[in-house]
N, C-alpha and C positions, 0 to 999 in steps of 0.2 A: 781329729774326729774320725774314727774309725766305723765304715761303713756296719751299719745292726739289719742285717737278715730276720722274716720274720719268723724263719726256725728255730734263731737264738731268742727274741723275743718269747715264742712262742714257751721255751724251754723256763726262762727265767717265772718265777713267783710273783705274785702279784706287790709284795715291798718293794722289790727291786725292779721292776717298772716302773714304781710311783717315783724311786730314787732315782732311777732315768730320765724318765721325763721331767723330771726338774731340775736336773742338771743337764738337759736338751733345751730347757727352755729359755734358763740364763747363758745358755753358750748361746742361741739364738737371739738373743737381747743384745749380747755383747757384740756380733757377728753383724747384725745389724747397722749399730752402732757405728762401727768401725766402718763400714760398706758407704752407707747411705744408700743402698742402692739389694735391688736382689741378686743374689751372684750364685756362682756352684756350691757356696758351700753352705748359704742360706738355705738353698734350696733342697739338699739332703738332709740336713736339720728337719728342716718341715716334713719332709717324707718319714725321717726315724720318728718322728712326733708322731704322724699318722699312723702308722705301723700300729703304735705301741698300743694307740688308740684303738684301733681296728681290733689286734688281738684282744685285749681286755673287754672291749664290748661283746666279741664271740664268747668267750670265757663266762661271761653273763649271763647273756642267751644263754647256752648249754646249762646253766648252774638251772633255771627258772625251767626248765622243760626239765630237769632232773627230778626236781621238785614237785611237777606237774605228776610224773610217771609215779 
């Protein structure tokens, strides 16, 4: 699992977000799985999760005020 900054998020398109995050989400399922428990590596999953989150819904907002102007 290599650490996603959210400059590189910020860089990536919005397919390849969606394709992140769902392959962030079943690595989190499986991660889980295997844990039983929340650990380090759970716990950066859910952060790249939010991340990706976070940028997309900014991405949004700006699209809607774009549209406003």
């Amino acid at each position: 699992m290599a650490l996603l900054r959210a400059k590189e998020i910020a860089k990536m398109n919005a397919q390849e977000r969606e394709s992140k995050r769902k392959e962030l989400q079943l690595e989190l399922i499986k991660a889980q799985v295997t844990a039983h428990k929340t650990n380090a590596k759970t716990k950066e999953i859910k952060r790249a999760l939010a991340r990706i989150h976070t940028i997309h819904r900014l991405n949004k907002i700006a699209q809607e005020v774009a549209k406003k102007n």
